[in-house]
C-alpha positions as CSV (number, residue, x, y, z in Angstrom):
1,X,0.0,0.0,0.0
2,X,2.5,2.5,0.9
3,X,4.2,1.7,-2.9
4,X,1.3,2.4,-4.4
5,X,0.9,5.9,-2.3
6,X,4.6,6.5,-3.1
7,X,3.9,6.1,-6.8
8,X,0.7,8.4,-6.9
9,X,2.9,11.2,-5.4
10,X,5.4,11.0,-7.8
11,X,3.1,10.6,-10.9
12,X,0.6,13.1,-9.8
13,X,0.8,16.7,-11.8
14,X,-2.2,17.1,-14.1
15,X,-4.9,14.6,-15.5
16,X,-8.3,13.1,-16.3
17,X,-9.5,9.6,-13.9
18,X,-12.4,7.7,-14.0
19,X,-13.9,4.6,-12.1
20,X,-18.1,3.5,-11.8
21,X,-20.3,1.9,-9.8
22,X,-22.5,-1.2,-10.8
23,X,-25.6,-2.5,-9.2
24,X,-26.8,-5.8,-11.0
25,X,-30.7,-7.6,-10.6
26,X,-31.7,-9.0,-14.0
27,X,-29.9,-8.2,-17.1
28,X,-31.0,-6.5,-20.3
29,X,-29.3,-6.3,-24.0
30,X,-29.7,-3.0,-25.3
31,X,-30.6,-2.6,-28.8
32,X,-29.2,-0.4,-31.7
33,X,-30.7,3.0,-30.8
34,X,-32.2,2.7,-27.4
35,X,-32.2,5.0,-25.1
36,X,-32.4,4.8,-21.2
37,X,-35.8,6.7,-21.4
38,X,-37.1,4.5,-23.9
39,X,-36.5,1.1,-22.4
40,X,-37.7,2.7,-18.7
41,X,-40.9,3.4,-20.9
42,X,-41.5,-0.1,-21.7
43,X,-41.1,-1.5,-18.4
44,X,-43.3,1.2,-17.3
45,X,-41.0,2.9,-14.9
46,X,-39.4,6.4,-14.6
47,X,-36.2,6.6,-16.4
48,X,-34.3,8.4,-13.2
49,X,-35.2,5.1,-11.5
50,X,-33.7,2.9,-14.1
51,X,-30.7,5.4,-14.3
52,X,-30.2,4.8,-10.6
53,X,-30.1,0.7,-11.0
54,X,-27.5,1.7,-13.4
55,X,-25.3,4.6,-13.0
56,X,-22.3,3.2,-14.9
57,X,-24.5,3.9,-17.9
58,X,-25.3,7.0,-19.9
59,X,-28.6,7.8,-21.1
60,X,-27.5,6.4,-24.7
61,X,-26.0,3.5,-23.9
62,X,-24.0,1.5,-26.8
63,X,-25.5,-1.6,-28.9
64,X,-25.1,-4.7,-26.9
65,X,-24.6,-2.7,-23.3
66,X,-25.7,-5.0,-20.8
67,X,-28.5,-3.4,-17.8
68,X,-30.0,-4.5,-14.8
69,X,-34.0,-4.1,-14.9
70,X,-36.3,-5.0,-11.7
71,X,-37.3,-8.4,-12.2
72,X,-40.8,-7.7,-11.7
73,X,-40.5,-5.4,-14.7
74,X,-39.1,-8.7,-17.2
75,X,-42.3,-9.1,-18.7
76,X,-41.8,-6.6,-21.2
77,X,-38.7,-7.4,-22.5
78,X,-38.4,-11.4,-21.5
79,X,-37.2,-11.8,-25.3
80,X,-34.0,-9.7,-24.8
81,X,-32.9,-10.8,-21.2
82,X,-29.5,-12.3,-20.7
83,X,-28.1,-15.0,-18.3
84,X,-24.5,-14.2,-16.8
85,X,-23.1,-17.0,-18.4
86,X,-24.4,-16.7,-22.0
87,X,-25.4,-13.7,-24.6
88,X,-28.4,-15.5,-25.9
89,X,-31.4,-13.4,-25.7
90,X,-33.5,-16.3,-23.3
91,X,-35.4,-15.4,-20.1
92,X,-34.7,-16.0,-16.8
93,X,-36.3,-16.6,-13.8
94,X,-36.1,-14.4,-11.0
95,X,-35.1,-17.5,-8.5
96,X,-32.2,-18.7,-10.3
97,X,-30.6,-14.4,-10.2
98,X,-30.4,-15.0,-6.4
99,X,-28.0,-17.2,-6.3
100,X,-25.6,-15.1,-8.1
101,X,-22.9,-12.5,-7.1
102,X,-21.4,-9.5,-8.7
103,X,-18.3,-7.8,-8.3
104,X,-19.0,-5.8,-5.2
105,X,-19.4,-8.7,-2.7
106,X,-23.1,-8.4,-1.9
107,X,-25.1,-11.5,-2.8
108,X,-28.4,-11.1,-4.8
109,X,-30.6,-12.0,-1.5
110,X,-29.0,-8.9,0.3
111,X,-29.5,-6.4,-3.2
112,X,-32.8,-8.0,-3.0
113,X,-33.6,-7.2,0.4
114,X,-32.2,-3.6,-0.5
115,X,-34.4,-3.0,-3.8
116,X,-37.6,-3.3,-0.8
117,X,-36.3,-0.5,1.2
118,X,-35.8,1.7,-1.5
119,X,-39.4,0.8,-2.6
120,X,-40.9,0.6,0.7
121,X,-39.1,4.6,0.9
122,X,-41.1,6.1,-1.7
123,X,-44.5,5.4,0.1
124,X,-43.7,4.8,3.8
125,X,-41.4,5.9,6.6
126,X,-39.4,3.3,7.6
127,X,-37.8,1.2,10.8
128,X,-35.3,-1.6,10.7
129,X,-35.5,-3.5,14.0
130,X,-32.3,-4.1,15.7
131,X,-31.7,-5.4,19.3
132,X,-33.3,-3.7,22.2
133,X,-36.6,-2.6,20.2
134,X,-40.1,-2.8,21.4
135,X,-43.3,-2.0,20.7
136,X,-43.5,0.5,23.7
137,X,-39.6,2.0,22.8
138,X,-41.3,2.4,18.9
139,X,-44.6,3.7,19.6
140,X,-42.8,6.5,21.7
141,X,-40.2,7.0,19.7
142,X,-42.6,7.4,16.4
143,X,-45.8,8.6,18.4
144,X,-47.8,5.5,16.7
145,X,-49.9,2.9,18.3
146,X,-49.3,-0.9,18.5
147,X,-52.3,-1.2,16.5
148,X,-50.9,1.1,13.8
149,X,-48.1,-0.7,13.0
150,X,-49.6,-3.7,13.5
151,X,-52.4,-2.7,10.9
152,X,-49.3,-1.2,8.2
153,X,-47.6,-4.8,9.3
154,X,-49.7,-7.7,9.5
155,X,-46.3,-10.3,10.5
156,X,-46.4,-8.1,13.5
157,X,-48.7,-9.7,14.9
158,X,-46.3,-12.2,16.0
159,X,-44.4,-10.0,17.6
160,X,-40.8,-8.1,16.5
161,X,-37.8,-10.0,14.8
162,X,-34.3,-8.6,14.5
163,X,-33.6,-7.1,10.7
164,X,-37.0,-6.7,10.2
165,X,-38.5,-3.8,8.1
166,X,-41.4,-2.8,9.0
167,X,-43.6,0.2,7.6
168,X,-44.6,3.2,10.0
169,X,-46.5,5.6,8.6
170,X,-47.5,6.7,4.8
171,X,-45.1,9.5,4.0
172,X,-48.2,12.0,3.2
173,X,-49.0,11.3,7.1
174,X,-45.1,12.3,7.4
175,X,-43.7,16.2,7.9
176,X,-40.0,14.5,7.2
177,X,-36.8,16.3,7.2
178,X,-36.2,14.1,3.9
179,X,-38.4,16.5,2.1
180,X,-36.0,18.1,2.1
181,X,-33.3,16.0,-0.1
182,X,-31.3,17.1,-3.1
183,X,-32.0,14.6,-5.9
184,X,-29.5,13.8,-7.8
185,X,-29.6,14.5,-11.8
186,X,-27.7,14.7,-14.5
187,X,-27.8,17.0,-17.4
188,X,-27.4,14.9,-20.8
189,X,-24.3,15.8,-22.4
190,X,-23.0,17.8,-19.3
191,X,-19.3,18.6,-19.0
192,X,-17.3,20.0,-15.9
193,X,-13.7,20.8,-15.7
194,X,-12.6,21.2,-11.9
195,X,-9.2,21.4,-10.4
196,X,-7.9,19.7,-7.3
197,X,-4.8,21.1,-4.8
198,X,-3.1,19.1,-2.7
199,X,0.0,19.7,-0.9
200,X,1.3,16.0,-2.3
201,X,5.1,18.1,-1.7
202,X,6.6,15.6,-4.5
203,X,9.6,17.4,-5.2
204,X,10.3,17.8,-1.7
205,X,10.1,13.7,-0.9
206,X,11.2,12.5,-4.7
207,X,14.7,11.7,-2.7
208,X,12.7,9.2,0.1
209,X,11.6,5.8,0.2
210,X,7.8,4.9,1.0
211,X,8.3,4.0,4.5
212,X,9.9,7.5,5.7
213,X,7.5,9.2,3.5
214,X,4.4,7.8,5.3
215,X,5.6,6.2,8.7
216,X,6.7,9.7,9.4
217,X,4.0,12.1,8.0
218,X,0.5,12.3,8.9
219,X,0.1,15.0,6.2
220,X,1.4,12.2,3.5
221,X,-1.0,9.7,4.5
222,X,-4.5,12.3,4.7
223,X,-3.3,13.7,1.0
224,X,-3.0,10.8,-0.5
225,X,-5.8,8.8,1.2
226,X,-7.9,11.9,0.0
227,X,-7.0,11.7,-3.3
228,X,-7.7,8.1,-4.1
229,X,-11.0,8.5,-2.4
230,X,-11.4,11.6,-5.1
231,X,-10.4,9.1,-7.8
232,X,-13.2,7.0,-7.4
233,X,-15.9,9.8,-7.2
234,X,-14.9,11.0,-10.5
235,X,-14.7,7.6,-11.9
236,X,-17.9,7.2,-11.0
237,X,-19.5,10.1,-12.1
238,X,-17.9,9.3,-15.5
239,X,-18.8,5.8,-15.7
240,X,-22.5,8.0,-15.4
241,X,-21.9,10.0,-18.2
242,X,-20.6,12.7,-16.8
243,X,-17.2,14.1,-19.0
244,X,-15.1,15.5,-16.5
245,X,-11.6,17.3,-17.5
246,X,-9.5,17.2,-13.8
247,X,-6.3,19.0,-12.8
248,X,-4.6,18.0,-10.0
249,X,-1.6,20.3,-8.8
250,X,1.1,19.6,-6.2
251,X,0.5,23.1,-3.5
252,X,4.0,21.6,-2.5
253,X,4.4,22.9,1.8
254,X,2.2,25.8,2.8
255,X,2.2,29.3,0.6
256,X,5.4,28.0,-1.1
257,X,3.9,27.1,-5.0
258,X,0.4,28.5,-4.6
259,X,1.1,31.7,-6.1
260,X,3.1,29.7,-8.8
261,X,0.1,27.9,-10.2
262,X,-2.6,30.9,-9.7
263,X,0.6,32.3,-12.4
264,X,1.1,29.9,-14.7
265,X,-2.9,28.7,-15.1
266,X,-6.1,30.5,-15.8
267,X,-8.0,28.9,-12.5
268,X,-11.4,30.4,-13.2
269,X,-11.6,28.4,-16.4
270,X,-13.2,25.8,-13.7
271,X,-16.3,25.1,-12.3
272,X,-15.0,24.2,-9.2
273,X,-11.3,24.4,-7.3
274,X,-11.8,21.4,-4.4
275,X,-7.7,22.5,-2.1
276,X,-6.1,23.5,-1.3
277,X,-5.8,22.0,2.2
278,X,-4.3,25.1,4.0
279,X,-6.9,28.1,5.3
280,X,-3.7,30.6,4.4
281,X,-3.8,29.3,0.3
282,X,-7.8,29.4,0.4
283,X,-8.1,32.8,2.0
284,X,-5.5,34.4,-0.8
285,X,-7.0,31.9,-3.6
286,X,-10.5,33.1,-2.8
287,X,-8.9,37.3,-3.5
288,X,-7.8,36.0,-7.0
289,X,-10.1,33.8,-8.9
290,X,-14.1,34.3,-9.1
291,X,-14.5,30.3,-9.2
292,X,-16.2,28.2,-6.7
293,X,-13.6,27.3,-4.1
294,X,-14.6,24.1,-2.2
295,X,-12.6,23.7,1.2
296,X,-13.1,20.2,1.8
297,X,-11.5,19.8,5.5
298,X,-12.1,21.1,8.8
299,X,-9.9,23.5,10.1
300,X,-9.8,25.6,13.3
301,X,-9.3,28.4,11.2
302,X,-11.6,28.4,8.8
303,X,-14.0,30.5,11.4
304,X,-12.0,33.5,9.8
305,X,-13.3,32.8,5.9
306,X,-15.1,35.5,5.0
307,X,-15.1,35.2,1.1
308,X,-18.6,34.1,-0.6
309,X,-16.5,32.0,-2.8
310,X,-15.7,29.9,-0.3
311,X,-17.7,26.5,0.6
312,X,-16.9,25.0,4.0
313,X,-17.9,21.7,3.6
314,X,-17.2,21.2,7.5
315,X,-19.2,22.3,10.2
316,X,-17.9,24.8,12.6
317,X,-17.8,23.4,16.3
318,X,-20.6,25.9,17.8
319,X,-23.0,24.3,15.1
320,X,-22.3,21.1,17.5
321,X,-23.2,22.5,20.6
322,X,-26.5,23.7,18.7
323,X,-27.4,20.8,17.3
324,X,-27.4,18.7,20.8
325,X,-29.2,21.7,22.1
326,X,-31.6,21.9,19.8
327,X,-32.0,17.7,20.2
328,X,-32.4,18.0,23.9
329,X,-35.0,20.7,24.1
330,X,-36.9,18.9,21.2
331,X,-36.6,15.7,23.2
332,X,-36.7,16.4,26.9
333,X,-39.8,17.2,28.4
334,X,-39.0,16.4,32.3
335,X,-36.7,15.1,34.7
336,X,-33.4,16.3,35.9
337,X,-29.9,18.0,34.1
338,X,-26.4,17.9,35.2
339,X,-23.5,20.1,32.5
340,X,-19.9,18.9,33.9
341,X,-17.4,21.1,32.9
342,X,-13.9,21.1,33.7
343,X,-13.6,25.0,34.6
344,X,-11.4,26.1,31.6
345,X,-12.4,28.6,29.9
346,X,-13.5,27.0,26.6
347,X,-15.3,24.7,29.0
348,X,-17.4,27.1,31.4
349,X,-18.8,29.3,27.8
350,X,-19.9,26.3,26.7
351,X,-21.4,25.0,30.2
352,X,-22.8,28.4,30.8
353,X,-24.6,29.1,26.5
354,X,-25.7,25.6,27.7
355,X,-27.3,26.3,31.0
356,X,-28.8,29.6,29.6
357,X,-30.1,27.7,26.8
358,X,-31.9,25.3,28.8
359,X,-33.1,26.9,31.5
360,X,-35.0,29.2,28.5
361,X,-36.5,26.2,27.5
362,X,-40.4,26.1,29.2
363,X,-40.1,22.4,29.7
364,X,-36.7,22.5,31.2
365,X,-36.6,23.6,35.2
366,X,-34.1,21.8,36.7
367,X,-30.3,22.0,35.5
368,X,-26.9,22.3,37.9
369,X,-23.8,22.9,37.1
370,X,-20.9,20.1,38.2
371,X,-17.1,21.0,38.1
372,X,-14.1,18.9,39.3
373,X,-12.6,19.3,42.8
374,X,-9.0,18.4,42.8
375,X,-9.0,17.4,39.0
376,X,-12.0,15.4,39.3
377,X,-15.4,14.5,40.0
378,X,-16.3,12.4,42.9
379,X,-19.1,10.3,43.0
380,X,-20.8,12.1,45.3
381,X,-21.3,15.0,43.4
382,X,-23.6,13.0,41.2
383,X,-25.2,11.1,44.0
384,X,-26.3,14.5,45.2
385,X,-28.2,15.7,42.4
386,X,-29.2,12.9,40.2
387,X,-32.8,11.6,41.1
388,X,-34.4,8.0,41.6
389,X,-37.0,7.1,39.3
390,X,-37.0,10.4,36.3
391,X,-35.1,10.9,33.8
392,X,-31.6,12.0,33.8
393,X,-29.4,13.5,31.4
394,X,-26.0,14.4,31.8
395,X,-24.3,17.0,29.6
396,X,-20.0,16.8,29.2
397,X,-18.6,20.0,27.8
398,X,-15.0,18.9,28.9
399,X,-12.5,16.6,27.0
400,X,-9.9,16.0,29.6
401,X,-9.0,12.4,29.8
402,X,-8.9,12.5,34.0
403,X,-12.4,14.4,34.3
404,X,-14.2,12.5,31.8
405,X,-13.0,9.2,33.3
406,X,-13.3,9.6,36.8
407,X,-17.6,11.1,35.5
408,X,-18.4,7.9,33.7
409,X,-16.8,5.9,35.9
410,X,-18.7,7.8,38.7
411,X,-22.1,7.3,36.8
412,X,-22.0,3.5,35.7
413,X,-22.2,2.7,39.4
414,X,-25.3,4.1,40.4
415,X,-27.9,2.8,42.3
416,X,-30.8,0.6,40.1
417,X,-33.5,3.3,40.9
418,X,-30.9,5.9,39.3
419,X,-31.0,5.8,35.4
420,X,-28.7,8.5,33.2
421,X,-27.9,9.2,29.8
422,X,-24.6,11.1,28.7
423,X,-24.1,13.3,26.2
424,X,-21.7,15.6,24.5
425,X,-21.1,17.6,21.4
426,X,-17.4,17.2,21.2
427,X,-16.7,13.2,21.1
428,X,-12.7,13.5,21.5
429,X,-10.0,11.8,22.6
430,X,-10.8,11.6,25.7
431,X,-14.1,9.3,25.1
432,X,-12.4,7.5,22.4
433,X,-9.6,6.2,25.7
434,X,-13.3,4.4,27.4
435,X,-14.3,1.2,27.0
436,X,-17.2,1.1,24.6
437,X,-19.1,-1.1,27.3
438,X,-19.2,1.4,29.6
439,X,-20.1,4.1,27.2
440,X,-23.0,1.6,26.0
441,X,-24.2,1.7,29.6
442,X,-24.9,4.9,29.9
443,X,-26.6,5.5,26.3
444,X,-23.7,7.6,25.6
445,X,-25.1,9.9,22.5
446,X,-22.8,12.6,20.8
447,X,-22.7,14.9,18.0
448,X,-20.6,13.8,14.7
449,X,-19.9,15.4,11.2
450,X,-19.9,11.6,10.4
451,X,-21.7,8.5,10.5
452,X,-21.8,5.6,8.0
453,X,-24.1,1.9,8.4
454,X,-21.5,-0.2,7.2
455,X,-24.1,-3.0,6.3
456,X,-25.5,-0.5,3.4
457,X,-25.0,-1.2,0.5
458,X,-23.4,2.3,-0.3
459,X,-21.1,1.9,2.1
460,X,-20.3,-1.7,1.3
461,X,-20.0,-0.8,-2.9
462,X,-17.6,2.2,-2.2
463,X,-15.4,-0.2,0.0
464,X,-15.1,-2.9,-2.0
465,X,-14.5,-0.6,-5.3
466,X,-11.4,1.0,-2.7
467,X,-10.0,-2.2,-2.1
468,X,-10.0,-3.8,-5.2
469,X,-8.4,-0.7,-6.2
470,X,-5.1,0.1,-3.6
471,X,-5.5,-2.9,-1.6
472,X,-6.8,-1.8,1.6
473,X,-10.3,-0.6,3.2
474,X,-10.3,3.1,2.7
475,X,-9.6,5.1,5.8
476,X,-11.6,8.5,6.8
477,X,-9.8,11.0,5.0
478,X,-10.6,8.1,1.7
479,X,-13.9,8.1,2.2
480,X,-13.9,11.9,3.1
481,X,-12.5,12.1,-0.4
482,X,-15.0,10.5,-2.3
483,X,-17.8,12.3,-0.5
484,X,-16.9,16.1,-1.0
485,X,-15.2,15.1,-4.2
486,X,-18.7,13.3,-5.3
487,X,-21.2,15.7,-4.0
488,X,-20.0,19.1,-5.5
489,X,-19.3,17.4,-8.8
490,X,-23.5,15.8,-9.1
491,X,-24.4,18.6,-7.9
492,X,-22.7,20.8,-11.0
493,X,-23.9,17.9,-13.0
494,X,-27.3,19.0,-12.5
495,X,-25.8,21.5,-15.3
496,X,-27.1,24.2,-12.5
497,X,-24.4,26.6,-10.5
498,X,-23.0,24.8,-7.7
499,X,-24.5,27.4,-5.5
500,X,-28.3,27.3,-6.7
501,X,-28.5,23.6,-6.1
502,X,-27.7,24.1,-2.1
503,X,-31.3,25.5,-2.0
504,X,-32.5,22.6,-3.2
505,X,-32.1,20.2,-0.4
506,X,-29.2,18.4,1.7
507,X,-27.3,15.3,0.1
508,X,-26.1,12.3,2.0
509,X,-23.0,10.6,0.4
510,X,-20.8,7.5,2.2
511,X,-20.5,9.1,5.7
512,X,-21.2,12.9,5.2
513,X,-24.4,14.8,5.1
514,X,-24.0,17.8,3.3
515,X,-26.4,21.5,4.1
516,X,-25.7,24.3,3.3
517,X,-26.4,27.9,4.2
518,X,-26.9,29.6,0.6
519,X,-27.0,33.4,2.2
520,X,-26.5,36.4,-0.3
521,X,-23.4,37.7,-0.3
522,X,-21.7,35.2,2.4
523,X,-19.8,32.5,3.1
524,X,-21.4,29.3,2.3
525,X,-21.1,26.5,5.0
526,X,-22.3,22.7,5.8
527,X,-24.3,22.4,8.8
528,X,-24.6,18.4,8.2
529,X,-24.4,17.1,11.5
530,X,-26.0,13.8,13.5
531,X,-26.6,12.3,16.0
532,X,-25.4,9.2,17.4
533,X,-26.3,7.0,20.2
534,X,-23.6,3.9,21.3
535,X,-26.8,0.7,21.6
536,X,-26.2,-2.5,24.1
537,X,-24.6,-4.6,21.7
538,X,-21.9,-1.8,20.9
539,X,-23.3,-0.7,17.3
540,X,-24.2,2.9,16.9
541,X,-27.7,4.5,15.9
542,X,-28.2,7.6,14.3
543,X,-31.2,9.1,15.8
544,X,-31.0,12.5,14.6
């Protein structure tokens, strides 16, 4: 793996890539002439929804291109249906497709299983049940009666099995945030040309072997895991008919060959510019060039953008306190609420924006303040003001490793009567040194800029195209990559300016979700943001 890094940063200067994705069911023969539009018309089916079982193909695909068509839908074109194993134009029965696999790893039964929830999405709202759900946890949680679901869910009647999906309301009956989602298009014959800066600093390691390049840099490693990930997107996108013209240029080390290449190339003859990495080059970028500039890390600097250009594709870390806010006062109607802080300064403004937040709240009249004596929290302190028998929530604004031990450690022992849940909206290192156990215990729920279900079949096609690729699962600055990279460029696909499609709706990609504020005359930025709870048996919910 590290050879094949060490090759991409010496080969790296300028250039076009390209890469797909495939999603296989039953397979269809195109005929001279057909178009994507006309063949959805036969099966009686909207061509976006074809387009989407196969994205790898343009909307004039060549004589002979094989597609995948619902196997419901095979009636009206039985004659030209084609087995894996031969080219004869024969039908096949839906029965002997499922026990086939493609390329990605994922066995017809699952894709199967997958085509239903993307059907069962267009008309219903949605549950999948994992361990720990009941009817009582589901009715509260949706505000829908046993005999609701029941009546949407017949099966139910003999009670809730793991991996089930079950319906929960008609989506007219639903005021969903997904109303809200950008839908993907692509305008027929669209073009882009977009540039990518990274600081790949070739010149400076040409002279080093692989293992000094990228045992010693953490810079080396996020570059070129970023890139790769942005490799596939734009594979992708082409393998969808998109023609995409990329440039990738070496930024070299900070502010050293910026100005170089703003010199030396006519940058606003993009659509987009996705770099560089450093908030220094995109502030002085963003005061030369009138082109989309798409920063596609976070940064504790990038508070200070102020140019319109600019897209922050991260959210800014007082959107995280809002967000948990914002969940809590939605969520929590009574009961009890403890903010630990660790009395540092970044600390006791975000315990005290917190406590003034709350205590606004109407059905919110009890939260206390907890900091450490000593450097930490005894037990007591919790003992003293956490209740028997209500509800109890328990809000960390603190990521010092001693304080946030010595808390959960404090609050996993409580007496039976004493239930709590913890949250924060700063997950960092300091949670990541607890055992996941203990942080299951206590319903431990945080706010994160990223969450993936590594069982979807998104996440499971973009891994498997990574690996067959460079050998290896894609790490978070990969996947990171792919997301940003994939995003902005659909999103110009649309053949639409990058900025007018941000009114239309948020897009989830891998791991990221991806709003944005589309304000006149300001600086555009993601407030994507979820919300994750740890569950008994150590998986992760997003419930927000």
């Amino acid at each position: 793996m590290k050879h094949l890094k060490f090759f991409i940063f010496l080969c790296i200067l300028t250039f076009t890539v390209s890469c797909g994705q495939q999603k296989k069911y039953i397979q269809y023969k195109v005929k001279k002439g057909e178009t994507i539009t006309e063949i959805a018309s036969k099966l009686d089916m909207s061509a976006r929804d074809l387009m989407r079982l196969n994205p790898d193909v343009a909307k004039k695909p060549k004589e002979n291109t094989v597609i995948i068509i619902p196997n419901k839908k095979m009636k009206n074109l039985s004659n030209d249906i084609v087995t894996k194993n031969d080219d004869k134009k024969e039908d096949v029965k839906g029965d002997e497709n499922d026990k086939k696999e493609d390329n990605t790893g994922i066995d017809d039964k699952e894709r199967l299983r997958n085509e239903l929830i993307a059907a069962l999405e267009k008309e219903y709202k949605i549950h999948e049940v994992k361990k720990g759900d009941t009817f009582f946890s589901l009715t509260r949680f949706y505000n829908v009666s046993k005999e609701e679901l029941i009546a949407l869910n017949p099966i139910l009647s003999e009670g809730l099995k793991l991996e089930q999906i079950i319906k929960i309301k008609p989506l007219e009956e639903v005021l969903d945030e997904d109303d809200f989602l950008y839908v993907d298009e692509i305008e027929e014959g669209i073009s882009l040309k977009a540039t990518l800066m990274l600081p790949f600093r070739a010149k400076e390691l040409d002279t080093l072997k692989a293992k000094e390049i990228f045992g010693n840099s953490k810079l080396a490693n996020i570059v070129t895991d970023f890139y790769m990930g942005a490799e596939i997107a734009i594979d992708s996108l082409r393998k969808q008919g998109v023609k995409i013209r990329l440039n990738v240029f070496d930024t070299e080390s900070n502010s050293t060959n910026i100005k170089n290449i703003l010199a030396e190339n006519d940058l606003d003859d993009n659509d987009v510019i996705i770099g560089p990495l450093y908030s220094e080059e995109v502030q002085y970028l963003s005061e030369k060039i009138k082109t989309p500039i798409v920063f596609p890390i976070y940064s504790k600097n990038q508070a200070s953008f102020n140019s319109k250009r600019i897209v922050k594709t991260s959210p800014d870390k007082n959107l995280f306190r809002e967000k948990l806010l914002s969940y809590i006062k939605e969520n929590f109607h009574d009961g009890n609420i403890i903010v630990v802080g660790d009395g540092q300064s970044a600390s006791n403004f975000n315990s005290s924006e917190i406590e003034r937040e709350l205590q606004s709240h109407d059905s919110i009249n009890s939260v206390t303040l907890i900091t450490p004596k000593d450097g930490y929290i005894k037990k007591e302190k919790f003992t003293d003001v956490l209740k028997a028998n209500m509800k109890n929530i328990v809000v960390m604004t603190t990521d010092d490793n001693v304080i946030v031990a010595s808390a959960i450690n404090s609050l996993i022992s409580l007496p039976e009567d004493v239930t709590v849940r913890v949250f924060t909206f700063d997950k960092g290192s300091a949670f990541n040194r607890i055992d996941n156990l203990k942080l299951a215990k206590i319903e431990f729920t945080y706010v994160s800029d990223d969450f993936v279900q590594e069982d979807s079949y998104k996440a499971k096609d973009f891994n498997n195209k990574y690996l067959q690729k460079n050998g290896v699962l894609p790490s978070f600055y990969a996947t990171r990559g792919f997301d940003v990279t994939y995003d902005v460029l659909m999103r110009l696909a649309s053949g639409k300016s990058l900025k007018s499609t941000f009114d239309e709706g948020y897009s989830y990609r891998v791991e990221s979700k991806f709003d944005y504020t589309n304000k006149l005359f300001k600086i555009t930025e993601n407030k994507g943001l979820f919300i994750v709870k740890f569950n008994p048996d150590l998986t992760l919910t997003r419930i927000d």
